[in-house]
N, C-alpha and C positions, 0 to 999 in steps of 0.2 A: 597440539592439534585437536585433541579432544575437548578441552576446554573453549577453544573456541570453536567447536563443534555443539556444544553442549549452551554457549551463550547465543547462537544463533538458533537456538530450535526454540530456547527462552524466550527471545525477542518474537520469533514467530508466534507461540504460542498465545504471548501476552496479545501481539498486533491480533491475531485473529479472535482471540476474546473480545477487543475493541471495535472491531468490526460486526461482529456479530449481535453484539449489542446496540448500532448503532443501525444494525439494520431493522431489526428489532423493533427499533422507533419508526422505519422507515425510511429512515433518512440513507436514502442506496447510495450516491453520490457521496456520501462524508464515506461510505463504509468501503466503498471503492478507492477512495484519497487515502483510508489508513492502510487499508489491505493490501493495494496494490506497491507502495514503497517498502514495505517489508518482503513481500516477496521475491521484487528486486536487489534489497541488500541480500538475502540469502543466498538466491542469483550468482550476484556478482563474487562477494566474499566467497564464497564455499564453491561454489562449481566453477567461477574465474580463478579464481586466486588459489583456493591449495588444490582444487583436481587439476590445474591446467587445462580449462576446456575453454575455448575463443567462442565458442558459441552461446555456452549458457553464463557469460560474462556479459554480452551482446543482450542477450534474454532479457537479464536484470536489467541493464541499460533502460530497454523499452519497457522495463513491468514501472521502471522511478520514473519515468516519462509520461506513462502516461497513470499514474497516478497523481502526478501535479496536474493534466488534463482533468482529471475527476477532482481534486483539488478548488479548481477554477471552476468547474460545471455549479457546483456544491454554493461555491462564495458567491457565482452567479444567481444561480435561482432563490438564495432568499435573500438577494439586494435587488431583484426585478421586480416592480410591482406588476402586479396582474399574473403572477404565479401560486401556487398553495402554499408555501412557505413564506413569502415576503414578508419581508421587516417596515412597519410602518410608523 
């Protein structure tokens, strides 16, 4: 249990390093795609799975959901031209 208590804070730790940096650039949508499925997994794994909680299993569900939503925002605004990122 502690181990895989201790590789989830890991994973957190690193995502949120990722994000942070990637907001950093600006880029809020990429940082919201990496940020937000890690919080999910933690979510689900640790508050679904070994506390037994239906809710904050649920939680994570909607944190990996809508991180693929900011996922897709992200891959949208720099393939749309006429945006600040677009790819030309």
């Amino acid at each position: 249990m502690w181990m895989a208590t201790a590789a989830m804070i890991l994973v957190f730790v690193l995502g949120l390093a990722s994000a942070i940096g990637k907001a950093r650039q600006g880029q809020w949508w990429t940082a919201g795609a990496v940020l937000l499925p890690v919080l999910g997994m933690v979510g689900i794994l640790l508050g679904g799975v070994a506390w037994q909680s239906t809710s904050l299993f649920w939680l994570g569900c909607l944190f990996v959901v809508a991180g693929f939503g900011a996922e897709a925002m992200a891959y949208w605004r720099t393939r749309t031209p006429g945006t600040d990122k677009a790819v030309r």
